[in-house]
C-alpha positions in Angstrom: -8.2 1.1 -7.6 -7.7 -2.2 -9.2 -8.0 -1.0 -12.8 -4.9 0.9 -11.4 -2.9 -1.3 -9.8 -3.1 -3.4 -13.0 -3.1 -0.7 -15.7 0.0 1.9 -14.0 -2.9 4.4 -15.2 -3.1 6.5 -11.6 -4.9 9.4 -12.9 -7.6 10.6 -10.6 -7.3 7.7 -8.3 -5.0 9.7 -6.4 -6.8 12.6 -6.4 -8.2 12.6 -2.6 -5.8 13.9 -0.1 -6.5 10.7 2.4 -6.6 7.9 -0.4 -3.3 10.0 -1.3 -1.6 10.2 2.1 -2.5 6.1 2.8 -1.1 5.2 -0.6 1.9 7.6 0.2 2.6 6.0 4.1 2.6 2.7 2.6 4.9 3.0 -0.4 7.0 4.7 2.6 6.7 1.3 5.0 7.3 -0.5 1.9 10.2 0.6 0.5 11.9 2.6 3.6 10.7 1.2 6.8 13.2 3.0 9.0 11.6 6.3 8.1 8.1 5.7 9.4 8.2 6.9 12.8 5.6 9.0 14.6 6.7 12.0 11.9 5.2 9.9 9.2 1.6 9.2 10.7 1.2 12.8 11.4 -0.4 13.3 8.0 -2.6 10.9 8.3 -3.5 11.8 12.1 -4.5 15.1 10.4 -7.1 13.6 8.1 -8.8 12.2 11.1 -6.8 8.4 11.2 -7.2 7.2 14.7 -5.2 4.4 16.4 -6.8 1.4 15.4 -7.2 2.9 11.9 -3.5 3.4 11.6 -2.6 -0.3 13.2 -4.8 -1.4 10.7 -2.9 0.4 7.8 0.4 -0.6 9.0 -0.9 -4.7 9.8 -1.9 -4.9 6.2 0.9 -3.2 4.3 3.7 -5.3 6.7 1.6 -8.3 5.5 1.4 -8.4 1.9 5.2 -7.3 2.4 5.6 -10.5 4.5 3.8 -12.8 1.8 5.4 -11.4 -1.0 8.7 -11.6 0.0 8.2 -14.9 1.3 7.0 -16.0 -2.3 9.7 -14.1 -3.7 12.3 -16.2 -1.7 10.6 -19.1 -2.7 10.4 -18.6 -6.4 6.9 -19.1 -5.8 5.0 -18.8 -9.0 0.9 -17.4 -8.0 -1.7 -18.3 -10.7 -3.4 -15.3 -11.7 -6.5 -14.2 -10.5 -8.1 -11.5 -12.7 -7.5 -12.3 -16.2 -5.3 -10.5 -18.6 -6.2 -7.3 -19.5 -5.3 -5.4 -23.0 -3.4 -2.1 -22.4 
C-alpha cells in the first residue's frame, strides 16, 4: 500500500472489494464530506464493518484531514520520512 501511495502505481492494490470500498469511503469523507451519510456506510456494513470498525475508519481519515490541513494553513514544511524513491 505504501509502494502505492508513493508510486500512483494502484494496480492490484485495489483489487479486494473491502480494501476497495475503505479506500473508496475515505476519498468520499475526504473530498465530499456532506455526502457520507448512513447511504455511504452501507457498503461497507455489507462486507461485515461493524460500529466500532467504521468509527475507527471515519476517526482516522477526519484526522490526517485535520493535520494536514492544519500544516497546509501553516505552510508547514514535514521532513521526509521514507527516502526518495526512483520512478
Amino acid at each position: 500500500m505504501t509502494d502505492a501511495v508513493m508510486t500512483g502505481e494502484w494496480a492490484g492494490v485495489l483489487e479486494a472489494p473491502r480494501l476497495h470500498a475503505l479506500c473508496a469511503y475515505a476519498e468520499k469523507l475526504t473530498r465530499n464530506p456532506g455526502a457520507c451519510g448512513e447511504d455511504a456506510l452501507a457498503p461497507l456494513r455489507a462486507l461485515g464493518l461493524s460500529d466500532r470498525a467504521l468509527h475507527d475508519l471515519v476517526a482516522v481519515v477526519a484526522y490526517f484531514n485535520f493535520v494536514n490541513r492544519i500544516a497546509s494553513g501553516l505552510a508547514v514544511e514535514l521532513e521526509p520520512t521514507e527516502p526518495t524513491r526512483e520512478r
